[in-house]
C-alpha positions, 0 to 999 in steps of 0.5 A, spaced: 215 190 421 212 186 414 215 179 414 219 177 408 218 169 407 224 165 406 225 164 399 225 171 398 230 173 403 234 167 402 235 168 394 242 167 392 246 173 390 252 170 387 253 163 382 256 160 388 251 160 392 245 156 388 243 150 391 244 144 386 246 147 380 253 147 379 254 145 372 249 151 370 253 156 374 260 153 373 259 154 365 256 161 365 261 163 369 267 161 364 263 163 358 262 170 362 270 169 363 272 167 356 268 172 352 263 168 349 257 169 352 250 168 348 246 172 345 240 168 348 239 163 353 234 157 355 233 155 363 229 149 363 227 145 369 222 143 374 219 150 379 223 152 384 230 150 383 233 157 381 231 159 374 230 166 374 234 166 380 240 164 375 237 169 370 238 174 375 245 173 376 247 172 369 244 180 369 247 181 374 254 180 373 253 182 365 251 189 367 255 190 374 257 197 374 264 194 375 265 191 370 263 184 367 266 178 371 263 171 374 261 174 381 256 180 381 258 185 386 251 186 389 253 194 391 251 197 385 246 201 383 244 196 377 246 189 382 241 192 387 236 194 382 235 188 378 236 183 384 230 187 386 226 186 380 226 194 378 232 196 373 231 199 366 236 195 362 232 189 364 225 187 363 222 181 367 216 179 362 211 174 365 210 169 358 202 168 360 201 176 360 204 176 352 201 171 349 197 176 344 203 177 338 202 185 339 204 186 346 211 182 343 211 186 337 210 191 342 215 189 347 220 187 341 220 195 338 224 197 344 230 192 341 233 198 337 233 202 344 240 202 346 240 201 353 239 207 359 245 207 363 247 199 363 252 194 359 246 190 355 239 191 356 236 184 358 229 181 356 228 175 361 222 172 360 219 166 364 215 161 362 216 162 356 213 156 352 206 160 355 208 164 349 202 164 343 205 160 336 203 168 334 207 171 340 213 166 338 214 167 331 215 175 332 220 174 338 224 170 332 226 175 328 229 179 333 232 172 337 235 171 329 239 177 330 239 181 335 243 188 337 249 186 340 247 191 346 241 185 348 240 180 351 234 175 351 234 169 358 228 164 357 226 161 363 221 154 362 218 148 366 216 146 359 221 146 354 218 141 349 212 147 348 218 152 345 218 152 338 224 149 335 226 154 331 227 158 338 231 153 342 235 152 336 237 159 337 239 160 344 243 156 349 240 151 352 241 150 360 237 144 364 237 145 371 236 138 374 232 137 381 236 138 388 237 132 392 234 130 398 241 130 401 242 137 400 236 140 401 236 137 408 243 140 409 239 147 407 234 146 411 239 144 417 243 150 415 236 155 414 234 151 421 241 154 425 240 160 422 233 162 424 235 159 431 229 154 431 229 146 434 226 142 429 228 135 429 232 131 424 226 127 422 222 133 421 227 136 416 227 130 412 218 130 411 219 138 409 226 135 405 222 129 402 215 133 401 218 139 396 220 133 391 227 137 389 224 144 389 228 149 394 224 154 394 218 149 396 222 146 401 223 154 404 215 155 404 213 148 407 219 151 413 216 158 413 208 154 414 211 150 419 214 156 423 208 160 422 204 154 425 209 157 432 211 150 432 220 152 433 222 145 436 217 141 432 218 133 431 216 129 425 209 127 427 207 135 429 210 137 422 205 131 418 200 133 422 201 141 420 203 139 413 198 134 411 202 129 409 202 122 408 205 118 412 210 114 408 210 108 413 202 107 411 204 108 404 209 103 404 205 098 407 200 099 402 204 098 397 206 091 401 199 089 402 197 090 394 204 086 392 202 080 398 194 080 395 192 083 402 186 086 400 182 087 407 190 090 410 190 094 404 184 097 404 185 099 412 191 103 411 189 105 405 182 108 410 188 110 415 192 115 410 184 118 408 183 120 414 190 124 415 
């Protein structure tokens, strides 16, 4: 049986199951509530903290076939099929695959096309700011005033590349980096689940080594699993993760202050070597 890695399995299928994100969530539900949802959106934040997780949710709940609401129901055609990247309605565009101002022509021809048996049709388009000047400035027109049947999500680890006449048509979200408390609490429940024995320290060097990034944290995981290490202890996940040893690096940092230059450059020799 093919093995799917724990960030594809784990992905959120509701808003309240994103990790980290509550002031996104919470807002795009209640303007899914009131009536006001955009025309188009700007997720902005670092890799891995649930931008087109949210995209895809926010697609989701827009085109659910029981209706609009603030939870998907994830059971019906359109929920299954977007949650697995393949509806027609909703377009999942690559930025750096569109940098060429004909594919965005191109792609922006399909607006007046209403959509084939969904609510909205949704352009989601990651990494936006690997957009061209060309590529943005014919998505500007379309993004100005765009047919009530569609909808455009931008998602972006880069915000400062967009132009500012995109920005200032969308909303903007910025997703923020998730705690190191909670993604040990993640990888503790994620541990439970999948029935294995890793140490407390060893989650927090996994939890401490994504830098605020869930879904590195569950690859790093996944790594550490595929190593058949189930009950590993904090030294054998350094060891199998490469990481530094964050005593060696905190007595390096003491040495330089102390003036210690022999003691700095034996530690700095030791972290070389793992």
């Amino acid at each position: 049986m093919t093995y799917q890695v724990l960030a594809r399995r784990l992905r959120p299928k509701r808003f309240e199951e994103v990790v980290g994100q509550e002031h996104v969530t919470r807002t795009l539900q209640a303007a899914i509530a009131a009536g006001r949802v955009a025309h188009a959106f700007l997720f902005a934040g670092p890799r891995g903290v649930g931008k087109t997780t949210t995209a895809r949710l926010l697609a989701k709940a827009l085109n659910c076939e029981r209706g609009v609401g603030q939870e998907p129901c994830n059971e019906c055609t359109n929920c299954r099929e977007i949650g697995e990247g393949r509806a027609f309605d909703v377009l999942e565009i690559d930025g750096a695959s569109h940098t060429q101002v004909d594919k965005m022509r191109d792609l922006m021809e399909t607006v007046a096309h209403q959509p084939i048996r969904s609510r909205f049709k949704i352009y989601i388009i990651d990494e936006v700011h690997m957009l061209s000047q060309h590529s943005f400035n014919a998505l500007l027109k379309t993004l100005e005033e765009p047919p009530p049947h569609v909808k455009f999500i931008f998602a972006t680890t880069d915000p400062h590349k967009v132009l500012p006449t995109v920005l200032s048509r969308c909303q903007r979200y910025d997703l923020r980096r998730i705690g190191l408390g909670e993604l040990l609490e993640q990888l503790k429940k994620i541990a439970r689940a999948e029935g294995v024995g890793l140490s407390d320290d060893a989650l927090a060097l996994i939890a401490r080594e994504a830098e605020g990034s869930l879904r590195d944290a569950q690859s790093l995981l996944d790594q550490v699993l595929a190593a058949g290490e189930a009950a590993a202890d904090e030294a054998t996940v350094r060891e199998i993760l490469g990481a530094a040893d964050r005593r060696l690096v905190i007595a390096v940092a003491d040495h330089v202050l102390g003036g210690d230059a022999a003691a700095c450059v034996r530690d700095l020799t030791s972290l070389h070597a793992h």
